[in-house]
Every structure is written in C-alpha cells, then in structure tokens.
Backbone bond lengths (Angstrom), bond angles and torsions (degrees), N, CA, C in turn:
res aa  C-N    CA-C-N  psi(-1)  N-CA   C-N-CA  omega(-1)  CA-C   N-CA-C  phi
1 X - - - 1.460 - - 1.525 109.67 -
2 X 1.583 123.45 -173.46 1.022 121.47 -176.59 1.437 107.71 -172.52
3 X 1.431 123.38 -177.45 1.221 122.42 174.75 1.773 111.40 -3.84
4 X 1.513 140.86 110.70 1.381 120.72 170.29 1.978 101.01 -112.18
5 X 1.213 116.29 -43.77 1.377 116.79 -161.49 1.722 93.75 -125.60
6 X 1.655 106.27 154.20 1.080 121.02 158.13 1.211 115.54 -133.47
7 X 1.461 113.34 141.91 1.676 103.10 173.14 1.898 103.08 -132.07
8 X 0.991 100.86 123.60 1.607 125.93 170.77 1.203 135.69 -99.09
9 X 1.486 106.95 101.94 1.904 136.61 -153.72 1.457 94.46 -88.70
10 X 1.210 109.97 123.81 1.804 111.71 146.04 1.565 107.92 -64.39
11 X 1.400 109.75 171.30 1.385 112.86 150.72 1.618 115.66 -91.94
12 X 1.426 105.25 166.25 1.025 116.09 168.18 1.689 130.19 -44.67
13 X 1.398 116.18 -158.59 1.629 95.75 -177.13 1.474 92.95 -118.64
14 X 1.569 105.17 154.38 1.721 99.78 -176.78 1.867 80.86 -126.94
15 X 1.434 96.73 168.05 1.333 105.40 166.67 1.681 146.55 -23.79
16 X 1.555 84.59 -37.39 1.410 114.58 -162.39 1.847 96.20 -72.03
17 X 1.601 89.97 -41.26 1.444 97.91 -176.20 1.666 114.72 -78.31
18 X 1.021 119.79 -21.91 1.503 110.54 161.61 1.033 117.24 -65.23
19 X 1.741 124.12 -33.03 1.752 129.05 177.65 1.207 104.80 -46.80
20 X 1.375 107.91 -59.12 1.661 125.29 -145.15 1.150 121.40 101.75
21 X 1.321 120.04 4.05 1.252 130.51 -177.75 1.636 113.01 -74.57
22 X 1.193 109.54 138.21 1.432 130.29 158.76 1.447 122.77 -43.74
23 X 1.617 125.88 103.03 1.354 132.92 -175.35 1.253 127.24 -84.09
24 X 1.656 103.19 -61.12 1.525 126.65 176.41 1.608 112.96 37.61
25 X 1.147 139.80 -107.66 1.480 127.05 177.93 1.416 116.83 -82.55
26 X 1.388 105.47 -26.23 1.130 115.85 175.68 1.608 118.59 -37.96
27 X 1.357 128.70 159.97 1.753 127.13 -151.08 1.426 102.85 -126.23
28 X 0.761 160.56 -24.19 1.573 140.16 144.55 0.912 110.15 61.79
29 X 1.406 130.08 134.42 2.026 129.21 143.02 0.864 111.39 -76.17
30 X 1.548 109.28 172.95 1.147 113.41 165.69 2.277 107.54 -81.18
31 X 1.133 108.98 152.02 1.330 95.85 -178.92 1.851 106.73 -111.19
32 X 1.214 94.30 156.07 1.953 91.69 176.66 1.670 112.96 -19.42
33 X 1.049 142.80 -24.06 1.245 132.40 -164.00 1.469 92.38 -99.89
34 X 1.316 113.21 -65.24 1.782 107.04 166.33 1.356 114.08 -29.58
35 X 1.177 123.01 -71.80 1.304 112.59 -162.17 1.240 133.95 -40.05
36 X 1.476 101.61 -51.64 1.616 130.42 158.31 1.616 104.57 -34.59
37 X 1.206 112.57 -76.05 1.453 110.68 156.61 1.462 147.93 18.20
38 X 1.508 78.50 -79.91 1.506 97.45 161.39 1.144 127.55 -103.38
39 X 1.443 131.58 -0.32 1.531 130.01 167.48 1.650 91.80 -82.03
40 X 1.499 128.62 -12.34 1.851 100.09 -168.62 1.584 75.39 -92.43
41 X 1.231 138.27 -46.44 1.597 138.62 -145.77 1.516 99.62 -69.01
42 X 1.145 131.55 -46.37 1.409 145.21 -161.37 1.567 95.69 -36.67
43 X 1.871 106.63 -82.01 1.265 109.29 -172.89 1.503 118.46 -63.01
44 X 1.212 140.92 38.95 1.682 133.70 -171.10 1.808 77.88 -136.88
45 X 1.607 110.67 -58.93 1.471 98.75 -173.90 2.032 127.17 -64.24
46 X 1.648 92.53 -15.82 1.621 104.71 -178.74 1.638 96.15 -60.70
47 X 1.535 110.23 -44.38 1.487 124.95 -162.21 1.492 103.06 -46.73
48 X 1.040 123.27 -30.56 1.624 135.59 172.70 1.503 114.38 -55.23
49 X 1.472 131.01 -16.81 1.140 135.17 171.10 1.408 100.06 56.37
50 X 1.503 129.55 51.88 1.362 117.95 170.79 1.920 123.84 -75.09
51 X 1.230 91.27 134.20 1.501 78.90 165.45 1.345 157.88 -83.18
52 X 1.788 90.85 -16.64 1.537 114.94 158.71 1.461 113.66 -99.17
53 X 0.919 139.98 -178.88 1.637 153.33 119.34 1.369 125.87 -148.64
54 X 1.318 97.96 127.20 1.512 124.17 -152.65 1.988 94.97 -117.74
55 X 1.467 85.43 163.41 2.238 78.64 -179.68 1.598 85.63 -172.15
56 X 1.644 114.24 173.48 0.907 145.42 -166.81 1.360 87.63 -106.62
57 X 1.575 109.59 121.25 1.590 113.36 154.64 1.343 148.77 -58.32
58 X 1.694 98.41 11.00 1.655 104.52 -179.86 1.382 102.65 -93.12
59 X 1.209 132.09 139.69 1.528 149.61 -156.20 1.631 96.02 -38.73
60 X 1.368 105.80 -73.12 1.422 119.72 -153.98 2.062 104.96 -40.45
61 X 1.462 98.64 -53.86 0.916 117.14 -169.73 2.388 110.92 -58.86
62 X 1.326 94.41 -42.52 1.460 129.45 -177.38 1.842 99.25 -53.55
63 X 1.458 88.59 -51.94 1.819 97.29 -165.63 1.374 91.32 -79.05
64 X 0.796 136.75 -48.65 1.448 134.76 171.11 1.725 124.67 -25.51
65 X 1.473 103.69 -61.64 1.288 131.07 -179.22 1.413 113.08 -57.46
66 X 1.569 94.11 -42.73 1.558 106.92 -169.64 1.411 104.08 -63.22
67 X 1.687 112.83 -38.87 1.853 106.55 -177.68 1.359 112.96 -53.94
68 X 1.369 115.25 -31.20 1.418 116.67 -164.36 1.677 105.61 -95.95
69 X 1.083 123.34 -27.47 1.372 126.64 158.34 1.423 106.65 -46.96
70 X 1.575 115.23 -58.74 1.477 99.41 175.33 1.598 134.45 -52.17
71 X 1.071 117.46 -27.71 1.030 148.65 -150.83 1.641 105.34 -69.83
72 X 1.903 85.98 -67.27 1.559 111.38 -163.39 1.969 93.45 -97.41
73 X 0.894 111.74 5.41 1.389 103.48 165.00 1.684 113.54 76.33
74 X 1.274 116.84 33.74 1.251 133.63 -170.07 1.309 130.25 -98.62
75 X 1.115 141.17 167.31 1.474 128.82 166.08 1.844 89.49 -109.55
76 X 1.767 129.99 120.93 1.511 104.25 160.50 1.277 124.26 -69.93
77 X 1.129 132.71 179.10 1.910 135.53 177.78 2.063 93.42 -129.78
78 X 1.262 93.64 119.82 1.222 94.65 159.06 1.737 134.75 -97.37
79 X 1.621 97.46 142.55 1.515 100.43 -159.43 1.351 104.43 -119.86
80 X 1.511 131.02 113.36 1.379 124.80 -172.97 1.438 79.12 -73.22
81 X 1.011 175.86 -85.73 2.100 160.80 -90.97 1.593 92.00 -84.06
82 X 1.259 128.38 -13.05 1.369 107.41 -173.00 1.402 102.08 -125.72
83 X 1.994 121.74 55.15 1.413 106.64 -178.72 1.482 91.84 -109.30
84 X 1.581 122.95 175.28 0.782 138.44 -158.22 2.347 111.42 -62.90
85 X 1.431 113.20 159.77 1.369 96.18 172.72 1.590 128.71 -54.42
86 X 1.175 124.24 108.75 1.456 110.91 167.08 1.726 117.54 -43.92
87 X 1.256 94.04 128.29 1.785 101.97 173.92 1.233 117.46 -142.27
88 X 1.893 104.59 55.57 1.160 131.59 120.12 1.874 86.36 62.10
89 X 1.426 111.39 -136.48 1.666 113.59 -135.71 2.040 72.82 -104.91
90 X 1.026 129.00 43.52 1.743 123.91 -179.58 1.918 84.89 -135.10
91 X 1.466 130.11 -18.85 1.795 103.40 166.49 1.354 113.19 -61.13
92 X 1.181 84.09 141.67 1.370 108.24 159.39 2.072 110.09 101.42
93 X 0.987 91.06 -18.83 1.938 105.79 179.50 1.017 129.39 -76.52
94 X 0.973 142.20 161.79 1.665 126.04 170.16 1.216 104.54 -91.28
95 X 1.671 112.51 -150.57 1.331 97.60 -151.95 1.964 85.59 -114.94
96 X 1.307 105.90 -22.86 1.675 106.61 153.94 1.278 141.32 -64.43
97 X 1.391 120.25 -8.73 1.291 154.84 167.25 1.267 95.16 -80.29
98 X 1.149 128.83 -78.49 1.355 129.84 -156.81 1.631 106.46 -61.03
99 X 1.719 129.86 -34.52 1.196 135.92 -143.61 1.649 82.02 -95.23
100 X 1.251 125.02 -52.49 1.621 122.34 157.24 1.473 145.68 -37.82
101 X 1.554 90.94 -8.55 1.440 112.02 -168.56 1.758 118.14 -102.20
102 X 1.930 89.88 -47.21 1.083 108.59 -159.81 1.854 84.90 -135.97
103 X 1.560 143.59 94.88 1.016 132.62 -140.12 2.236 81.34 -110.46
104 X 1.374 115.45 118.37 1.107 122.83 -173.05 1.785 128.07 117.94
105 X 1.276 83.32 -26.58 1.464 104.85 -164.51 1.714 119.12 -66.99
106 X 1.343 103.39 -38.20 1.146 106.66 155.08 1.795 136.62 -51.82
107 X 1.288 111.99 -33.79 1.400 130.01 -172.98 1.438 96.34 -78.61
108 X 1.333 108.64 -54.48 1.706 114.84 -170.93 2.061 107.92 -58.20
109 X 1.404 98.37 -46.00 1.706 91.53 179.33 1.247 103.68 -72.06
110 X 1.437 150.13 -1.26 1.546 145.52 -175.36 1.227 83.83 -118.99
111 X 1.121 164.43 2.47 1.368 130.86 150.19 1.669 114.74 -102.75
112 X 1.253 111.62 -37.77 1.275 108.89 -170.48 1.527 125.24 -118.31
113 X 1.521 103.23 102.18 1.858 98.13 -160.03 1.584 113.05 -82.62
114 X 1.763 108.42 35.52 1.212 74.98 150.65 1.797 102.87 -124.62
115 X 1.075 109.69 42.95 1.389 115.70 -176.94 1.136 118.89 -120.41
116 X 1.934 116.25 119.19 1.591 120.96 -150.36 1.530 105.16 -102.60
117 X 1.047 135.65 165.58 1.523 135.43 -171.67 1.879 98.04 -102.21
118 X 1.391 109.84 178.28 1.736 90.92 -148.65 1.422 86.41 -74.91
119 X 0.976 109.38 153.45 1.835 121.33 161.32 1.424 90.36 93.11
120 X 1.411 149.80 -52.31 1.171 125.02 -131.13 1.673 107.06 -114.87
121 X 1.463 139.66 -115.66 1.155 136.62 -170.49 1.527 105.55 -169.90
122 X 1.393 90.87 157.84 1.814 98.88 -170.79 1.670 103.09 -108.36
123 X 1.790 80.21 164.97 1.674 91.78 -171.32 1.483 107.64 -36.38
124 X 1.373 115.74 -55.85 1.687 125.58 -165.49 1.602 114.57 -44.43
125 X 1.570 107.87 -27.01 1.296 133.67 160.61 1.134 125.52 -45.67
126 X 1.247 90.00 -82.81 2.086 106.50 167.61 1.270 111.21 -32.28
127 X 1.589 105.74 -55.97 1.901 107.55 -172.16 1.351 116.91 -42.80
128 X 1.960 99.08 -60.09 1.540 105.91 -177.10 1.110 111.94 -45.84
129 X 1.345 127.70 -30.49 1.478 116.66 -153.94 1.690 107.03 -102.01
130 X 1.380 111.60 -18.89 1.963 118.66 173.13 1.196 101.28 -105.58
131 X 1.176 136.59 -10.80 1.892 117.89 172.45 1.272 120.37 -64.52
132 X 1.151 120.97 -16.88 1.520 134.39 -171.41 1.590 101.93 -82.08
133 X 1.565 112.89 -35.99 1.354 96.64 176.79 1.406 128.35 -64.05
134 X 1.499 101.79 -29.77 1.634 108.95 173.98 1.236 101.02 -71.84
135 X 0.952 144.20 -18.52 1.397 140.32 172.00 1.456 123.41 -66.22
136 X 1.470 119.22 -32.52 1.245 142.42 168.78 1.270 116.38 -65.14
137 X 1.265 106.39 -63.50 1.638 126.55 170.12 1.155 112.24 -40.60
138 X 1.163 114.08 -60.70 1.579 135.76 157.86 1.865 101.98 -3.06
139 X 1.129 84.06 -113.49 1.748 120.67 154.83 1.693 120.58 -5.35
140 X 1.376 83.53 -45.98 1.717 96.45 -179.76 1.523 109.52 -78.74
141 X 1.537 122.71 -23.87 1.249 119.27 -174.84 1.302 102.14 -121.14
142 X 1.028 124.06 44.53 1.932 137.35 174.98 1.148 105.42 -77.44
143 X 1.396 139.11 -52.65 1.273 139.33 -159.60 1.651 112.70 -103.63
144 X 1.416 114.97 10.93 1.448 116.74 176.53 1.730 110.94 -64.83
145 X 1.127 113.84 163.76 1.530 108.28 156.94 1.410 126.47 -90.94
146 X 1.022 116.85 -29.71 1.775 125.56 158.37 1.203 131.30 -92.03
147 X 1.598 107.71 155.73 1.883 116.43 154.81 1.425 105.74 -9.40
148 X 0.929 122.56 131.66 1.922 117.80 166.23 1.929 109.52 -122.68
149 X 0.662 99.06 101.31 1.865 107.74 159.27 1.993 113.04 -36.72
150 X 0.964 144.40 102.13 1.712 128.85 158.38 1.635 93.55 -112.63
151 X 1.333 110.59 143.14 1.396 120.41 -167.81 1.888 84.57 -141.93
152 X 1.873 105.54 132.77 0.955 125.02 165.45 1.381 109.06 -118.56
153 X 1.641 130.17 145.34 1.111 167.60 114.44 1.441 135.32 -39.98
154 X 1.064 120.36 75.27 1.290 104.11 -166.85 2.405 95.98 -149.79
155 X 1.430 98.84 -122.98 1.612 103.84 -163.92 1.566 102.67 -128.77
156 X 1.384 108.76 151.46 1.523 113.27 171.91 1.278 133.38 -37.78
157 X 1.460 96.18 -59.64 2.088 119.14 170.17 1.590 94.99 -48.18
158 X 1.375 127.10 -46.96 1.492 129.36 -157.31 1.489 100.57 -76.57
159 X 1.344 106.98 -62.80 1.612 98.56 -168.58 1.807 112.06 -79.45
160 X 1.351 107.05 -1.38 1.814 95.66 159.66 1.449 113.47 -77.50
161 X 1.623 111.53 -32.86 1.388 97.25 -163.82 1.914 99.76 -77.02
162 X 1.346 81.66 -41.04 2.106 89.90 175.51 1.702 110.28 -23.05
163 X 1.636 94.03 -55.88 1.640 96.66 -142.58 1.854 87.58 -91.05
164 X 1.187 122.86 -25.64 1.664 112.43 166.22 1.474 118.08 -45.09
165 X 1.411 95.30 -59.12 1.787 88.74 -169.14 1.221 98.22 -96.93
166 X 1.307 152.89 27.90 1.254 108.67 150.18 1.713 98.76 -111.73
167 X 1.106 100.01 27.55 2.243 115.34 165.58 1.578 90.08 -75.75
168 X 1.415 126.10 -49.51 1.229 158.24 -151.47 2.105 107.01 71.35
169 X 1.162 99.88 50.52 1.400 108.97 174.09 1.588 108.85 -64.58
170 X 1.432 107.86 130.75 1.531 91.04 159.69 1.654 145.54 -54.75
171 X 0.936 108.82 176.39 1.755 93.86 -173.03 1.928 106.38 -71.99
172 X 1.149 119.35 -31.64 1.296 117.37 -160.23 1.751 81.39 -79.19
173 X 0.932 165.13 -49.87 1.329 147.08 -150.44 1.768 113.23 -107.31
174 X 1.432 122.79 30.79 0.863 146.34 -176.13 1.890 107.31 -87.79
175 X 1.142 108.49 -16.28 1.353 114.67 178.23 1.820 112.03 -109.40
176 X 0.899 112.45 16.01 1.206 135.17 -171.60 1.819 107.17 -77.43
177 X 0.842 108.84 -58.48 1.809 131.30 164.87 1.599 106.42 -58.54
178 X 1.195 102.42 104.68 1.602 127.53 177.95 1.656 75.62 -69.76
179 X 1.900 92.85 135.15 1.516 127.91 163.57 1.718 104.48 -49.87
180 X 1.123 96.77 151.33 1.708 105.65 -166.38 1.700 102.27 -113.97
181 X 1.282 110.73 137.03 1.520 131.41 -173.59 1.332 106.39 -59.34
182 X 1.068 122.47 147.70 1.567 137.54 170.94 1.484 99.07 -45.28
183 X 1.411 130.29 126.70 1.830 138.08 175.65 1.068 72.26 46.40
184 X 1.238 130.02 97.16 1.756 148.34 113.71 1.293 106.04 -128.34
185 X 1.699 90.87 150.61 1.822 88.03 175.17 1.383 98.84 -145.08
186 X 1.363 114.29 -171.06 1.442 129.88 -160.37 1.202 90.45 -131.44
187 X 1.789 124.57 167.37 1.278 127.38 -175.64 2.040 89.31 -148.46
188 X 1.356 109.15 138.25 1.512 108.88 -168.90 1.807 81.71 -144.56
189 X 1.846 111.89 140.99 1.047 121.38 -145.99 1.512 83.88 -142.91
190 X 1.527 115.58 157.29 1.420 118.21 -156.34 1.645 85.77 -132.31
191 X 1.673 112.64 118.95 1.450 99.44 162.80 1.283 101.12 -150.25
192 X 1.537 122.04 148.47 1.071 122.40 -172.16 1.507 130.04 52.42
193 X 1.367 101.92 14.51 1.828 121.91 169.42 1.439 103.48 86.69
194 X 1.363 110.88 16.74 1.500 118.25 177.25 1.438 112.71 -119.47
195 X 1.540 126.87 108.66 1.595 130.28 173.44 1.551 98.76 -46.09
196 X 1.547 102.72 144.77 1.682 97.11 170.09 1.967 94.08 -153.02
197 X 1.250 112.67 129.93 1.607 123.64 173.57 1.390 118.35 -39.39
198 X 0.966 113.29 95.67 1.779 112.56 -172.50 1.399 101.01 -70.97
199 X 1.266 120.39 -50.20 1.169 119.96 -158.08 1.794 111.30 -167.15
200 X 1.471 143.73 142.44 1.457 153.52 179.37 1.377 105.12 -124.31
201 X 1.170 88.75 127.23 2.206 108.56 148.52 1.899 91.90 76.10
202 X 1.070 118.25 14.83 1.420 111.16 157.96 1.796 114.15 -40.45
203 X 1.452 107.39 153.13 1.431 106.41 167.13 1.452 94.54 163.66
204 X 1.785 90.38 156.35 1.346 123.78 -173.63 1.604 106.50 -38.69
C-alpha cells in the first residue's frame, strides 16, 4: 500500500486573524485564542495516526504542528512549499484598506484563482508550488504494507488550492470550497488511485 489518507490542518488564529487583516508571508503568532486552538485540535488530529507530519515554516502554522507533533509522537519537518499565498503589496491591511486601495480587487482574487493581487501570486500558483509535496509524501510511503496517514499543516489559501487540484477540479470551480476555520482541517481519501474529499471544515 501507500499513501491512503490525507488530512490538512489550518493553523490556529493569530491576531492578525481577529483584525481581518491580510497575512500572506507575513509571520504572525499564534495569539491566546490560537493557542487554545491547537492544544484542543492536537489530540482529535493525533487520533489520525499519521505517519508523516509535514507544516509550513511560518510560526503560526509551525506552533500549530508542534501541538500535534506532541500529541502523535512525531518529529514535524518543515516545508517552506506549503506557506501561506503571498499577497504581495495587500499584507498587512485589512480587507477595507485593501478595497480602498485597490477598488475591485478583492472580488477578482475570490472568484478567479488564477488572478494574483499586485505583487503577490495566485491560487494556481500556490498549487504548482505544494502539489509536489503530496507527491513526495506520496513516494515516501510507497513501500509500506499498510493504509498510511500523511497529515499537513500549513494555511487556508494553501490547503484550498492543495485540496482543488489534486481533486483535479477545474480552475473555474476552485472557489467552490467555503474558506476553512482557524485549526480546521479537511480529510482527502485515496480509492481506486483516485483522491476523493472525505470530509471539510472539521474541528475541535
């Protein structure tokens, strides 16, 4: 057997995310409400018996991982390919800031993923650049004899575009998947050599 299930963790909530403010590479903690977060999420996602866990090296995402590393008894591996979308000259703003700035711009990156905000990069972006990890992962658990668990850690923008294309959804229905809650994750199930959505927006 090999790769069978994946499950894909937001991080917790950091400040930025109570603002409404725009993160994208930007580094953030997690703040008291995050944390909490991820100490209730940790043990429900350990329950998954994964065998990898992999995360995005930007803090928020990192501290996150780490609860569940404790948890499930893991070492995580950090992966800059799975940090959150860059959004370019819109970090750090809210989302009224930005609509003042750039008057449309908002509508256009929520409907159409392949359209990047100035400076930064679009979902279709993100994908190319984190599908490969499941691909790795993949690879890495080829020669097991059982079901195998790989559990990623990483950002919202990341694991929508993640879990679209490797559905192999077209691009126009890529916005289809309501944004996922701070420590929520998705669960994607392997049958017949075909990924299929087990389940969205789960959480503690």
């Amino acid at each position: 057997m090999s790769l069978h299930r994946l499950v894909l963790a937001r991080h917790g909530r950091t400040l930025w995310n109570a603002e409404s403010r725009m993160q994208g590479r930007l580094d953030p903690d997690l703040d008291e409400v995050g944390r909490a977060q991820a100490l209730a999420a940790a043990p429900l996602l350990a329950a998954y018996e994964p065998a990898l866990l992999v995360a995005s090296d930007q803090v928020r995402a990192w501290r996150t991982a780490e609860a569940v590393a404790k948890e499930a008894a893991l070492v995580p591996r950090p992966e800059p390919r799975l940090r959150e979308t860059s959004l370019g000259d819109w970090e750090g703003l809210t989302g009224a800031e930005v609509e003042a700035g750039w008057p449309g711009g908002l509508a256009s990156w929520g409907s159409d993923p392949e359209w990047a905000p100035p400076g930064g990069e679009s979902r279709v972006a993100v994908a190319e650049r984190a599908v490969p990890v499941l691909a790795e992962l993949d690879d890495e658990l080829a020669d097991t004899d059982e079901r195998q668990t790989a559990m990623v850690v990483a950002h919202g923008g990341t694991i929508s575009a993640l879990t679209a294309a490797t559905l192999g959804w077209p691009v126009s229905a890529w916005h289809s998947l309501s944004p996922l809650h701070n420590c929520a994750w998705a669960i994607l199930e392997r049958r017949f050599d075909r990924w299929r959505l087990r389940a969205w927006g789960l959480a503690a």
